[in-house]
C-alpha positions in Angstrom: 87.0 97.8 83.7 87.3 101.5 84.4 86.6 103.1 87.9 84.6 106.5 88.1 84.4 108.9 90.2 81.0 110.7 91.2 81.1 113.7 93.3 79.4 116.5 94.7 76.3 114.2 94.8 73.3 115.3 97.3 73.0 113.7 100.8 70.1 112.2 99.6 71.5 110.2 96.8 71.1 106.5 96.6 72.9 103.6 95.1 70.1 103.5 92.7 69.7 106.4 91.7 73.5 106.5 91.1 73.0 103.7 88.7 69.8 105.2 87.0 72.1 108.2 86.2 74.6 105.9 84.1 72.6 102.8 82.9 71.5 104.9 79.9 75.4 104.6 78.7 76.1 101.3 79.1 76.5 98.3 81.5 77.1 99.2 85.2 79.0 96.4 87.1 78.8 98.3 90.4 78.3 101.2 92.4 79.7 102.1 95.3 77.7 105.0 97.5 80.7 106.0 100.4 78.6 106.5 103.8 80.3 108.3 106.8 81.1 105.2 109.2 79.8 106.4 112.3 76.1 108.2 111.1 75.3 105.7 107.6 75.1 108.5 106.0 76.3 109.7 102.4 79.7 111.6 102.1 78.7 112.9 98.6 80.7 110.8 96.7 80.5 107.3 95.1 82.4 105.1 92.6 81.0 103.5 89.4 82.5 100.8 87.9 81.8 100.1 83.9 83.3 96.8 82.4 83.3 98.7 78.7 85.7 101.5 78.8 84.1 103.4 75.3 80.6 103.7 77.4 82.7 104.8 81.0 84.2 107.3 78.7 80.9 108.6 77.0 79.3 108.7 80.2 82.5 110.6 82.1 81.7 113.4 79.1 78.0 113.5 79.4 77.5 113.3 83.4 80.4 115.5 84.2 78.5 119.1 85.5 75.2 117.7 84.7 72.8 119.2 87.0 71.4 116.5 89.8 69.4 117.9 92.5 70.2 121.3 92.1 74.3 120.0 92.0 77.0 119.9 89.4 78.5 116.6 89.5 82.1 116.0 89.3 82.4 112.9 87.4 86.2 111.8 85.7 88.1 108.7 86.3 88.9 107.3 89.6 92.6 107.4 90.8 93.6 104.3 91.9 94.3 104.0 95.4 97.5 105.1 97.2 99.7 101.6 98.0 99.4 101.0 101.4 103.2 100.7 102.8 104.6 103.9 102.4 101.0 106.3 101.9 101.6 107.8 105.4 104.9 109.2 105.2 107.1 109.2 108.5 109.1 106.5 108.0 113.0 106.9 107.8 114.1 107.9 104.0 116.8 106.1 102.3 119.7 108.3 101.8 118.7 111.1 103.4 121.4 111.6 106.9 119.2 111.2 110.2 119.5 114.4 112.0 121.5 113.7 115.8 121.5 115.6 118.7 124.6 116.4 120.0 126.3 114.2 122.5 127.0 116.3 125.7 
């Protein structure tokens, strides 16, 4: 299974027409069109996921800056998401002395 990134899409851009774009390399298990929470409407980016790594890959090469409503896409492979635990920062650091004010 490989995770794909797709970005600089147009507002516009629909789950299908997210899928139309990579069907002709292979078999697309699922897309994933990110929508701002608060309007429903696209943030320009989405996530494809491809079971068969060989097509995500051929795909990745031929999608990556191809024209799409007047838009370069930006299409590589997803990173995977940050663990959630210690993605924030701000938590003490092991080893590192905690800085004291002075007792008056």
């Amino acid at each position: 299974m490989k995770n794909i990134f797709v970005g600089n899409l147009d507002f516009s851009s629909t789950e299908a027409t997210i899928r139309a774009l990579f069907e002709p390399y292979g078999t697309v298990d699922r897309v994933n069109l990110v929508t701002d929470r608060d309007t429903g409407r696209s943030r320009g980016f989405a996530f494809v996921e491809m079971s068969d790594s060989a097509q995500a890959n051929q795909a990745i090469a031929a999608l990556n800056g191809f024209q799409v409503d007047g838009r370069a896409l930006n299409v590589n492979e997803a990173r995977p998401k940050p663990q959630s635990g210690n993605a924030g920062g701000g938590g003490r650091r092991e080893g590192r002395p905690q800085k004291r004010s002075p007792r008056w």
